[in-house]
VMD Tcl script that draws the C-alpha trace (Angstrom):
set ca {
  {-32.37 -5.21 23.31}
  {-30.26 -3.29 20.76}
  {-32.10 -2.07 18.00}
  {-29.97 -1.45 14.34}
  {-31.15 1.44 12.55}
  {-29.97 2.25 8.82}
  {-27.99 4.84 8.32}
  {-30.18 7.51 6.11}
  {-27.06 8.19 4.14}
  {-24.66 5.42 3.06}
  {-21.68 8.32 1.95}
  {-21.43 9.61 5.62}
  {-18.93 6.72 6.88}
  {-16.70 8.07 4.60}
  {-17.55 11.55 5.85}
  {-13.98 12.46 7.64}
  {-14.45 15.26 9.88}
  {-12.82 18.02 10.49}
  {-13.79 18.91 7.00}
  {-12.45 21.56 4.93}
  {-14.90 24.11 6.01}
  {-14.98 23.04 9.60}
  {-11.02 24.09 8.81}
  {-11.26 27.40 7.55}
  {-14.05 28.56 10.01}
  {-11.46 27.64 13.10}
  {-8.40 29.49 13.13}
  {-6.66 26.47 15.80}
  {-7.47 23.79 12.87}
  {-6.30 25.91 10.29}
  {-3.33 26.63 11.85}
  {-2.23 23.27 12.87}
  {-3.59 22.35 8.71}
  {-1.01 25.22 7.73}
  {1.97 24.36 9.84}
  {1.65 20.63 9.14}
  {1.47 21.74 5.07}
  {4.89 23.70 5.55}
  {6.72 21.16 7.25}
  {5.85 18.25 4.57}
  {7.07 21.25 2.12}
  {10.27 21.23 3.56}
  {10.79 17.25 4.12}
  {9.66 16.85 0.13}
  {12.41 18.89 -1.17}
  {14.90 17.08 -0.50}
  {13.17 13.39 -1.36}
  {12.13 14.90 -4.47}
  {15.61 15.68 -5.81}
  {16.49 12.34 -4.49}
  {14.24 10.48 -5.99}
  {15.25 12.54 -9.25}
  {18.34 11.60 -9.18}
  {17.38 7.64 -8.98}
  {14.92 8.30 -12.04}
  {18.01 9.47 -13.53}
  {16.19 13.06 -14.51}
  {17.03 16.81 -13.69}
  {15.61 17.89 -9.95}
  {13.41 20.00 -11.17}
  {11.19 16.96 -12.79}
  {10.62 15.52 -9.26}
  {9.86 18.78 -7.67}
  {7.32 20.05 -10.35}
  {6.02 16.15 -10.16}
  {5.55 17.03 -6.38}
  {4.03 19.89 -6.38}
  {1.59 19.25 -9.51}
  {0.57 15.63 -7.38}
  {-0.18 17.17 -4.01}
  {-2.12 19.57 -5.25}
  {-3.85 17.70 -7.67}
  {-4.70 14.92 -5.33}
  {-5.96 17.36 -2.75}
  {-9.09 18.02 -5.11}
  {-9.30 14.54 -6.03}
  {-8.00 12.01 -3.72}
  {-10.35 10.17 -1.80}
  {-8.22 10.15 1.34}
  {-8.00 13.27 3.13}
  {-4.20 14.62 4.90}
  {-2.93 12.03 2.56}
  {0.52 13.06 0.73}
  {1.03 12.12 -2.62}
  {4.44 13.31 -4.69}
  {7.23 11.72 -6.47}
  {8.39 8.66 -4.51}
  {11.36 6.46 -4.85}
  {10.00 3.19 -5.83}
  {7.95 4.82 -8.56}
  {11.73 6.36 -9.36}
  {12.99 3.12 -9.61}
  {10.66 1.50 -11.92}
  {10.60 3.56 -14.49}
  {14.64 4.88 -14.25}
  {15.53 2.68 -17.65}
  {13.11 4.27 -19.75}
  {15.14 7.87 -19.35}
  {18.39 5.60 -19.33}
  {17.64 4.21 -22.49}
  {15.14 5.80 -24.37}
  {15.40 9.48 -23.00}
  {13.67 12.17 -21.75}
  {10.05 12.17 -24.27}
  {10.00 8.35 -23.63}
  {10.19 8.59 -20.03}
  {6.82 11.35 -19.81}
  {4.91 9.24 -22.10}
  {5.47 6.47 -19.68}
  {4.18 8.40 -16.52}
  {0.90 9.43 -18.55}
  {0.58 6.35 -19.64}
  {0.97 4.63 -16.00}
  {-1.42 7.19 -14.78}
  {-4.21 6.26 -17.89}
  {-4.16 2.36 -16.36}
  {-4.58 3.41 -12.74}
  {-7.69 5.20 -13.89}
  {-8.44 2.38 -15.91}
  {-7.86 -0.24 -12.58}
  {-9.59 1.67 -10.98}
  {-12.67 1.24 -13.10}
  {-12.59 -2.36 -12.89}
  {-12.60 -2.34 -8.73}
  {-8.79 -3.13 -8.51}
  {-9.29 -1.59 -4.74}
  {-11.60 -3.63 -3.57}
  {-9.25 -6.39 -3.65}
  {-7.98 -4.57 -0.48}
  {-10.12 -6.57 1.78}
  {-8.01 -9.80 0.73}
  {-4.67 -8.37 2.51}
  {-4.69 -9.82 6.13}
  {-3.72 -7.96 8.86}
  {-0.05 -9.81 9.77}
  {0.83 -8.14 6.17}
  {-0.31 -4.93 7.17}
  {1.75 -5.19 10.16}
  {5.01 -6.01 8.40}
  {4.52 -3.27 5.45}
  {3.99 -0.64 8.31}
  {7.27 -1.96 9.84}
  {9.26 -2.58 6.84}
  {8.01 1.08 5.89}
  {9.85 2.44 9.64}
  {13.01 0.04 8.69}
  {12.94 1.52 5.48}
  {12.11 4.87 6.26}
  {15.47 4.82 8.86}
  {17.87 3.43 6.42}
  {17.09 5.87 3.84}
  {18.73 8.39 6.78}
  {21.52 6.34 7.41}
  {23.89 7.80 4.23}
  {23.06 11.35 5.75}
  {24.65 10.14 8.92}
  {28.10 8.10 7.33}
  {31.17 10.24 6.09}
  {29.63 13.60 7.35}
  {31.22 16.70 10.07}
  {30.79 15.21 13.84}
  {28.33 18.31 14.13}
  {26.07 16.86 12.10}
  {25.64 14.08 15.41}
  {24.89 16.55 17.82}
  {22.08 18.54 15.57}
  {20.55 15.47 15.04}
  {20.62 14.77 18.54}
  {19.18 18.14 19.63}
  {16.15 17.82 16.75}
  {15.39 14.55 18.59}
  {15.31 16.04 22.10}
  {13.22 19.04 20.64}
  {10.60 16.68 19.00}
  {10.37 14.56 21.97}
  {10.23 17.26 24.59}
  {7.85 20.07 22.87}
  {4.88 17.69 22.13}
  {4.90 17.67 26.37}
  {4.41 21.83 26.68}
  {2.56 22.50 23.60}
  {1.21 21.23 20.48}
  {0.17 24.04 18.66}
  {2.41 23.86 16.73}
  {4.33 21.33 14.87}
  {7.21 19.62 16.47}
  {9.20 19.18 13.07}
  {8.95 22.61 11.92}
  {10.21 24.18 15.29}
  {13.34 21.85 14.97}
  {13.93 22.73 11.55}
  {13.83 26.27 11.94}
  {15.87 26.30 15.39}
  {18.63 24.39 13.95}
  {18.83 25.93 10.38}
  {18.77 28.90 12.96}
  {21.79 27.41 15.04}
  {23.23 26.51 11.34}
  {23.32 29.93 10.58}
  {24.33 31.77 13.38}
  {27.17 30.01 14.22}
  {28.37 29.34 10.60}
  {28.19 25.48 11.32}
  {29.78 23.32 8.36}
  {27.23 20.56 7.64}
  {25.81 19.08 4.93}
  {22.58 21.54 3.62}
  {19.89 20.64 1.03}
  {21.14 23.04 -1.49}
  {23.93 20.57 -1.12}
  {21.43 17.94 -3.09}
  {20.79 19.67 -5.81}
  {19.76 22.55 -7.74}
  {16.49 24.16 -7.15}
  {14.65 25.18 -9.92}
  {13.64 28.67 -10.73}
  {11.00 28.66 -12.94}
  {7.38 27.65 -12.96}
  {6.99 23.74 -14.29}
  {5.62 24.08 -18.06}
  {3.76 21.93 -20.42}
  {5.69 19.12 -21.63}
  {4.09 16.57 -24.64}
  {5.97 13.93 -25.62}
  {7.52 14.22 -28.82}
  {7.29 10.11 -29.46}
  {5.57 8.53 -32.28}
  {2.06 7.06 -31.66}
  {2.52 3.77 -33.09}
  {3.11 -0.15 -31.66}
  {6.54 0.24 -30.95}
  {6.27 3.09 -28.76}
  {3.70 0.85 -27.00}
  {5.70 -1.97 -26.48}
  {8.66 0.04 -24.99}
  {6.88 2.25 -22.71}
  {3.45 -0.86 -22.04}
  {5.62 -2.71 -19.04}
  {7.03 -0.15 -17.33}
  {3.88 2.15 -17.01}
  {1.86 -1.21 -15.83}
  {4.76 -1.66 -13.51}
  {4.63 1.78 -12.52}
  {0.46 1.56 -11.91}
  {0.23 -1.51 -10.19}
  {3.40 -0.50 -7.59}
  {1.49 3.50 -7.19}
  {-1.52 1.87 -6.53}
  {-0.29 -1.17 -4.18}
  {1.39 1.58 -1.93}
  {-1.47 3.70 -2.41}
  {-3.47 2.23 -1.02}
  {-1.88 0.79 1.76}
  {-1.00 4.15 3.05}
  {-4.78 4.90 2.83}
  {-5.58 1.95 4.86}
  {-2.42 2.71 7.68}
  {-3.90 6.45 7.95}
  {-7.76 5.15 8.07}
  {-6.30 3.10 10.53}
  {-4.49 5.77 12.88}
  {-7.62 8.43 12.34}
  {-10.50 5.84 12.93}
  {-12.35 6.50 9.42}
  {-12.83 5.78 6.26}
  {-11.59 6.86 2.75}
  {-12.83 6.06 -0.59}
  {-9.82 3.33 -1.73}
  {-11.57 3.42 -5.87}
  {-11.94 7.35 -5.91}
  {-8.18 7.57 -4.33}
  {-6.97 4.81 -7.31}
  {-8.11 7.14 -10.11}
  {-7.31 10.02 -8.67}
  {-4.09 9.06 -8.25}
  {-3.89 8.21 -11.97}
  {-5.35 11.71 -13.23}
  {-2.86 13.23 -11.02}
  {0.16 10.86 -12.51}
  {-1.04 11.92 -16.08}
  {-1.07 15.67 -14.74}
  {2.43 15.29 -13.63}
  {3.45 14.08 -17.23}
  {1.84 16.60 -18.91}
  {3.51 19.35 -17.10}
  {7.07 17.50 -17.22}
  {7.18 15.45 -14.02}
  {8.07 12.15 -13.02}
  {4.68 10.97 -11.43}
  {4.65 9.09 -7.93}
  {2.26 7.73 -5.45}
  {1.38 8.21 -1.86}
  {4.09 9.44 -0.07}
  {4.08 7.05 3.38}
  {6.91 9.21 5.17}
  {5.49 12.70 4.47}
  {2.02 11.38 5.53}
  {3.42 10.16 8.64}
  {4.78 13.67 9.24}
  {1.41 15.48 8.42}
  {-1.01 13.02 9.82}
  {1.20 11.65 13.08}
  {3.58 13.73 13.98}
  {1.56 17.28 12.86}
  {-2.02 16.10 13.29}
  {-3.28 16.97 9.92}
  {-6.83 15.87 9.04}
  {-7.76 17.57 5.89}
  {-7.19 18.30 2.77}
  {-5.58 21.71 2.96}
  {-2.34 20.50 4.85}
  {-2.29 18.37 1.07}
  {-2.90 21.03 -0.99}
  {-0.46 23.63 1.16}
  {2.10 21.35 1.13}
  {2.44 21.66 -2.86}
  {1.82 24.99 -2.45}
  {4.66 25.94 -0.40}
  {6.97 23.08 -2.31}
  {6.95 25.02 -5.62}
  {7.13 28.82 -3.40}
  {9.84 27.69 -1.33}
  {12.18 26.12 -4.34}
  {11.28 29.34 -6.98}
  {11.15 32.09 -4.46}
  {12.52 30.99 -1.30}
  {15.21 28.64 -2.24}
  {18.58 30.77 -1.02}
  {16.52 29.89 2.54}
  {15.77 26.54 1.77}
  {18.81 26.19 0.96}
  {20.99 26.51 3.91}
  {18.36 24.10 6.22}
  {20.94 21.23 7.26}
  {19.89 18.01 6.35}
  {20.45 17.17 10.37}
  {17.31 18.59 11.12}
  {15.62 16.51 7.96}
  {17.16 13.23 9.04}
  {16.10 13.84 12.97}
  {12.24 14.39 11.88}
  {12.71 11.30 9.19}
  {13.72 9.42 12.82}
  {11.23 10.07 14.84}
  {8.91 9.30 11.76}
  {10.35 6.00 11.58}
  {10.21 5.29 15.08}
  {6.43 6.84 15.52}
  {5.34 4.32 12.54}
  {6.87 1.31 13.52}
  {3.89 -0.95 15.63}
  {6.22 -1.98 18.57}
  {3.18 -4.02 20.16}
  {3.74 -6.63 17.29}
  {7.50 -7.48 18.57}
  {6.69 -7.83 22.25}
  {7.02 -10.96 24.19}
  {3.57 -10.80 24.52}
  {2.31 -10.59 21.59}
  {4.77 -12.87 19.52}
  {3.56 -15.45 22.34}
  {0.26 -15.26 21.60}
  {0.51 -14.72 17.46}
  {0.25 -18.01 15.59}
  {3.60 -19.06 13.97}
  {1.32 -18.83 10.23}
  {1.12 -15.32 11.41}
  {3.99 -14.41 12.70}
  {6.12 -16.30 9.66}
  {3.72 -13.74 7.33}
  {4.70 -10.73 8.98}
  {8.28 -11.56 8.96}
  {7.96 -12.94 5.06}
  {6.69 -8.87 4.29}
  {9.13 -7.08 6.36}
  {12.07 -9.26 5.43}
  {11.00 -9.01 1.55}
  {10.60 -5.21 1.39}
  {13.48 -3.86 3.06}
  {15.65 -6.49 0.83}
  {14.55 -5.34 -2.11}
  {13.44 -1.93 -1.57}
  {9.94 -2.37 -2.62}
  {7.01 -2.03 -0.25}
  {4.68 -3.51 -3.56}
  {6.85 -6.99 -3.29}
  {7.42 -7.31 0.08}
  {3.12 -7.05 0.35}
  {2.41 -9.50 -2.85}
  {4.75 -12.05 -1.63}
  {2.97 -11.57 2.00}
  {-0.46 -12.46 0.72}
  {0.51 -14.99 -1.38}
  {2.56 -16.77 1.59}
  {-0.90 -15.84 3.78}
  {-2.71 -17.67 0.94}
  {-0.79 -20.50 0.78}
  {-0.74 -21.10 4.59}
  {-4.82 -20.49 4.80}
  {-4.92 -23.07 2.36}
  {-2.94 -25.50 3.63}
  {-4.51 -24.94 7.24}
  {-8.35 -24.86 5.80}
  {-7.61 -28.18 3.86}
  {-7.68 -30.08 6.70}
  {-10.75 -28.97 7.97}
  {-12.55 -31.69 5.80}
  {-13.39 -35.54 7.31}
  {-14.46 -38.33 5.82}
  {-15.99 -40.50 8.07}
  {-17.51 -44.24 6.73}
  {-20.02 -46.78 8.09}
  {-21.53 -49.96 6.99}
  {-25.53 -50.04 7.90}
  {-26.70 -54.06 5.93}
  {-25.29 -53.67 2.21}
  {-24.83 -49.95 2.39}
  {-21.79 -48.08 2.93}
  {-22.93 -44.73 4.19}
  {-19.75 -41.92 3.76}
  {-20.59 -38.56 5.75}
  {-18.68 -35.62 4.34}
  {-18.26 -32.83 6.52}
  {-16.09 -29.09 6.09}
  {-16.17 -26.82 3.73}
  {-14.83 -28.67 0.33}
  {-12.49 -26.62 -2.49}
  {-9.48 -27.03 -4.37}
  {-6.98 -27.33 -1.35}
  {-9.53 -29.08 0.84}
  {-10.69 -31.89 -1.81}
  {-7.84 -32.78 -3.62}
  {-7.87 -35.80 -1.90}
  {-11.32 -36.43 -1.40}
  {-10.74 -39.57 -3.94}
  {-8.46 -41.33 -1.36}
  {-11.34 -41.51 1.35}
  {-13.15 -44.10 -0.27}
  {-12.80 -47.86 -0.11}
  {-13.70 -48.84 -3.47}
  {-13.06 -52.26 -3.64}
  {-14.20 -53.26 -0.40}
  {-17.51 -51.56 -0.26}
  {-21.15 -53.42 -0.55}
  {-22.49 -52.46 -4.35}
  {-24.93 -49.57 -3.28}
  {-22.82 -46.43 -1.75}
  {-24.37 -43.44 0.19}
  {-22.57 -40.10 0.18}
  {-23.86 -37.71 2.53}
  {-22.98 -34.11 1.90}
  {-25.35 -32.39 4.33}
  {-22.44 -30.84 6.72}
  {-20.21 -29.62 3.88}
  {-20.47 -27.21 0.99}
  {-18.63 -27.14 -2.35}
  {-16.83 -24.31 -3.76}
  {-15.16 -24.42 -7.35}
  {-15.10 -27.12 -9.88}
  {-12.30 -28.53 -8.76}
  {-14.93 -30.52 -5.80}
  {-16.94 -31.30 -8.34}
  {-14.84 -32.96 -10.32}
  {-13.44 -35.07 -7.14}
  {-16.70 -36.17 -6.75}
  {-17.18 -37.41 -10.61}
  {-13.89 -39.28 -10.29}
  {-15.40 -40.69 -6.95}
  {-18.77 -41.81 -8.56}
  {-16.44 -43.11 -11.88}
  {-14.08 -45.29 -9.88}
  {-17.12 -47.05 -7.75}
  {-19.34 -47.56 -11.04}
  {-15.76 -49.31 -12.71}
  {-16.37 -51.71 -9.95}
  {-19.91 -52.01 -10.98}
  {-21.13 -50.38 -7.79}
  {-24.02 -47.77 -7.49}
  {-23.45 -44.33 -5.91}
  {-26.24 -42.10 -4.50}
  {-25.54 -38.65 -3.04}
  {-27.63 -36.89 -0.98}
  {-28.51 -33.97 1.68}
  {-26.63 -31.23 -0.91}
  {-28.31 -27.70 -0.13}
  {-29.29 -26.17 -2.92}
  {-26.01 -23.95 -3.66}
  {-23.83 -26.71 -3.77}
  {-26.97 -28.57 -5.54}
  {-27.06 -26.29 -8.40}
  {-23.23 -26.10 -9.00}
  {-22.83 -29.70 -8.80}
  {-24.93 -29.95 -11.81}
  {-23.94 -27.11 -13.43}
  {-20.31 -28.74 -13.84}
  {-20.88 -32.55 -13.05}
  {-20.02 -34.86 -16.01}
  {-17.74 -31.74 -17.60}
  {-14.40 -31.67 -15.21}
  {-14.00 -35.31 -13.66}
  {-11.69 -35.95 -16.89}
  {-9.54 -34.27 -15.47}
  {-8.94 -36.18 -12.60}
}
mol new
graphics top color blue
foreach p $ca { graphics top sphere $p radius 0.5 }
foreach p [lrange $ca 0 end-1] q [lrange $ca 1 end] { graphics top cylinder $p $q radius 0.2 }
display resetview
């Protein structure tokens, strides 16, 4: 016998342990926090001019958006080792607003992006989480490692043949050093050997100072200078909701793909608004704003085993020391050594068990046809928020279709009765042609509807029903229906007599 106790204290399943002090009090977890921190530092710089550069701003503006995000989020964010910086699909939604309307326009778009995710997140916008199915999970997670490799592939065209054989070596390191020792980080001790081997031997390859100019000064408030009136609303209104809904979609799935790797749970409404205070924070001190950062988690949650929030807060930290006073050293790391850990990301994230024989076997073709529908639709376009809306709406339409026939009709004629037994669950998809089951002008004049084995949903049953009970009394017939339960009782004549015009 198995006896279910409450739990005296509802908050501790999202208690993630190690916590912060758990950290600081043992010098192996803060370590491996530290390390992790620093090696996300280094991977952001060069994103974060990157992503700059799509936004069509100066470097600087996705750096200081970096570092103001991480370290904002790591007070706020409701998802511990979680990164969260300037990313390139937030870069892309908002890059015509500095095109076209310049540099004041483009800030008061980020605050105002981040003011609606606080705003969504008020209203319970992450609790629609629950409605993504898993086959859409699985192809964001693999259209994230597709992506997350092709974004490497212009580091690797057009470039000195050494760069080949560094990137080669930072594989062989990151593969074989996880086997002796794991104290610390894989990524950082290929980064520093081969800037190291960079140096030494005065290799010619491609560095990050090669991607742009590091700031050297501390980021700085920055308001808007854009009137406050309608206009200015309607200009900036689509791309900040653009902006909101895209930070939070990938957001939030990152959340859910790292709950998912460190068995717990994270608070998916405290992580929406955070993100949108830190968004309006980024603004306000001249950044571009961004969202979770699904690469640069990878790194500090697989690949560095970060749990906490200081590898967060470190890695914004060390982002804004490393650019102002570290950045002739930063400077000469070869991108090689980048693009190998942005590999073995890639390949660590992608879920290979979904592509086996096996499994594709086994997977319903509904399933399957999802998973491919997300993957397929995100790496075409670029946008993990697309590729995961069309998923669930595909998923939705494929439920539907499936559930629909779930519902029989089955008739039977008992002296001058026809008795009609309705069985399934009955909603829009399901009883849209509930009319067609019925023999109306063949039927004896008294009609018995059973409704015992089903249950209706929306008003779009109810209204089948009306149109049912309509056509039989046009033939001067007399319906009864019985054995509702008292749900479907209750809505049946909340709505009954209201909606069968439409039919």
């Amino acid at each position: 016998m198995t006896i279910v106790t409450p739990t005296s204290d509802p908050s501790s399943r999202y208690r993630i342990e190690p916590t912060v002090l758990q950290a600081l009090r043992s010098p192996r977890i803060l370590t491996r926090e530290v390390l992790a921190g620093l090696v996300v530092a280094i991977a952001l710089i060069p994103e974060a001019i990157a992503f700059s550069i799509i936004a069509g701003v100066d470097p600087r503006v996705g750096l200081f958006s970096s570092f103001v995000m991480a370290v904002a989020i790591a007070f706020l964010g409701g998802r511990p080792a979680m990164i969260t910086a300037a990313t390139g699909a937030i870069a892309l939604v908002i890059a015509p607003v500095a095109r076209d309307y310049g540099m004041d326009y483009f800030i008061a778009t980020v605050i105002l992006g981040g003011l609606i995710q606080i705003v969504l997140a008020l209203l319970g916008v992450a609790k629609l989480m629950r409605f993504i199915p898993r086959s859409v999970m699985v192809g964001f997670v693999n259209a994230l490692a597709i992506l997350i490799f092709i974004s490497q592939v212009p580091q690797l065209l057009g470039v000195p043949w050494l760069v080949y054989p560094l990137v080669g070596a930072g594989l062989l390191i990151m593969y074989l050093l996880p086997r002796l020792t794991k104290v610390v980080p894989a990524p950082l001790v290929a980064i520093v050997l081969l800037t190291g081997a960079a140096v030494v031997f005065g290799l010619n390859v491609p560095t990050v100072g090669d991607q742009g100019e590091l700031p050297r000064s501390l980021p700085e408030l920055f308001i808007p200078n854009v009137p406050l009136n309608l206009e200015t609303l309607q200009i900036i209104a689509p791309f900040a909701i653009a902006m909101a809904v895209v930070g939070i979609l990938e957001s939030l799935m990152t959340a859910k793909l790292v709950d998912e790797i460190t068995d717990t749970h994270s608070r998916k409404t405290r992580e929406t608004w955070a993100q949108g205070v830190a968004n309006m924070l980024s603004g306000i001190f001249g950044g571009m704003g961004g969202c979770a950062m699904i690469g640069q988690t990878m790194i500090n949650v697989k690949a560095s085993g970060a749990r906490t929030r200081i590898s967060t807060f470190l890695a914004g930290v060390f982002l804004l020391v490393l650019v102002l006073a570290l950045g002739d050293v930063v400077a000469v790391i070869p991108m090689a050594a980048l693009v190998a850990v942005m590999i073995v990301v890639s390949i660590a994230t992608f879920d290979w068990h979904s592509i086996t024989p096996a499994t594709l076997k086994r997977m319903p073709k509904s399933e399957l046809a999802v998973m491919l529908i997300s993957v397929v639709a995100t790496v075409w376009t670029h946008n993990l928020a697309i590729g995961v809306v069309l998923g669930v709406l595909v998923a939705m339409v494929l439920f539907a279709r499936r559930v629909a026939h779930f519902t029989n009709v089955t008739r039977r004629i008992d002296g001058g009765t026809a008795h009609y037994d309705v069985e399934g669950e009955l909603f829009f998809a399901s009883s849209n042609d509930l009319t067609t089951q019925f023999e109306y002008t063949t039927d004896p004049d008294r009609i018995v509807i059973d409704m015992s084995r089903s249950h209706i949903w929306d008003a779009s049953t109810v209204a089948a029903l009306d149109a049912v009970v309509t056509k039989y009394e046009a033939h001067g017939k007399s319906v009864h229906i019985e054995g509702m339960n008292d749900a479907t009782t209750a809505f049946h004549q909340r709505l009954s007599g209201g909606v069968a015009s439409s039919h």
